[in-house]
C-alpha positions in Angstrom: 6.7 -15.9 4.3 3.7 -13.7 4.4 3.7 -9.5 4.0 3.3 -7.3 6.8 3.0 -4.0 7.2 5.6 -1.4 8.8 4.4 1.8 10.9 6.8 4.7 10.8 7.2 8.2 12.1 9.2 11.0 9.9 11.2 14.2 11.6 7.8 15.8 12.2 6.1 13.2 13.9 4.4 12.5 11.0 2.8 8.7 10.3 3.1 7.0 7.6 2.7 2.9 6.8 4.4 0.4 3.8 3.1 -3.4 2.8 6.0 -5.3 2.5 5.7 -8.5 0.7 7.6 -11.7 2.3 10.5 -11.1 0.8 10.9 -7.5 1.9 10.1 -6.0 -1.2 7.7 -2.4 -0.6 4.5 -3.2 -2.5 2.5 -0.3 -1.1 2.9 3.2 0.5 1.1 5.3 2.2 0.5 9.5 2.6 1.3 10.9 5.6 -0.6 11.0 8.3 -0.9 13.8 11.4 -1.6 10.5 14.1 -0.3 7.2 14.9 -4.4 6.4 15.0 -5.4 7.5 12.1 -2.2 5.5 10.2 -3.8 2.6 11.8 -6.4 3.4 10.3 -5.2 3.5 6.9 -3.9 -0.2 7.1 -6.7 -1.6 8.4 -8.7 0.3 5.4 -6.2 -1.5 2.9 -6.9 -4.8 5.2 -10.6 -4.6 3.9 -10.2 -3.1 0.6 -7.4 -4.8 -0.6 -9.1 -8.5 -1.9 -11.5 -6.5 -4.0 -10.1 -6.4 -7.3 -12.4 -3.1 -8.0 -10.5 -0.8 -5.6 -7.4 -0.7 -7.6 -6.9 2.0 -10.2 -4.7 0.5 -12.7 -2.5 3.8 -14.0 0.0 5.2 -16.6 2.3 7.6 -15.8 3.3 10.4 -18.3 6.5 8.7 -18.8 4.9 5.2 -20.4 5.6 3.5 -16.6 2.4 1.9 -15.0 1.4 2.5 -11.0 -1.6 1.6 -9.4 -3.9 3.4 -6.1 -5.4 1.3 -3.7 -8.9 2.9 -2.8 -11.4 2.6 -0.2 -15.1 2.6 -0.7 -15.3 6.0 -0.6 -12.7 6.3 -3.8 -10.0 8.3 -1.5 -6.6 6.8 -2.3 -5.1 4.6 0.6 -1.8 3.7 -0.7 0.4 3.9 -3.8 2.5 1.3 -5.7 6.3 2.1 -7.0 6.3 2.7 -11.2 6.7 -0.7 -12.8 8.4 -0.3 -16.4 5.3 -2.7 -17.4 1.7 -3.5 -17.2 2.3 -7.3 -16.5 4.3 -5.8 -13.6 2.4 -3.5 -12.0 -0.7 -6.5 -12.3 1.6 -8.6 -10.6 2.0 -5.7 -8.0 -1.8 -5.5 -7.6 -2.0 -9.2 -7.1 1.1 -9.2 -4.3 -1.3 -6.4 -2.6 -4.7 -8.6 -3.0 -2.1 -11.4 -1.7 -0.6 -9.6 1.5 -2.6 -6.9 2.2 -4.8 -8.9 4.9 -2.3 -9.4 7.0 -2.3 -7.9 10.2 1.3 -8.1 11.4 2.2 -4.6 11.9 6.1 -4.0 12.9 7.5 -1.1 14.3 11.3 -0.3 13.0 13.1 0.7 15.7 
């Protein structure tokens, strides 16, 4: 089953988006956003940037665990990953993103 991507709204109306690969699992989140538009924005930003293996910033956290940023042309961070307790992880967490990201199946929760 492919990824998709789910649109939510918090207790201040506030936007935000996750890729979910096909078995549920969050592989990316988003920031907030102030509109529904400009969410939509953001995932079709990680719709283009997401193949392009030099848009991910490969990171360790303070704590030894490794992250990665998804990031469009214009280096501003479009989504986040969860803390893997490994690199191989978090390298298979950038390839899930590279692998579902393109999708354009967009759910709504509700």
């Amino acid at each position: 089953m492919a990824g998709w991507f789910e649109l939510t709204t918090n207790d201040r109306g506030q936007y935000s988006f996750v890729l979910k690969a096909g078995n549920g699992e969050v592989i990316l989140k988003s920031e907030q956003y102030e509109s529904k538009a400009a969410a939509q924005n953001g995932i079709a930003s990680v719709q283009k940037n997401s193949p392009d293996d030099k848009r991910y910033d490969r990171r360790e956290a303070t704590d030894g665990r490794s992250y990665f940023n998804l990031k469009a042309g214009n280096h501003q961070i479009i989504g986040t990953s969860q803390m893997y307790k490994t690199v191989a992880a978090r390298d298979n967490g950038v390839e899930s993103v590279k692998t579902n990201g393109a999708t354009t199946t967009v759910k709504v929760p509700g």
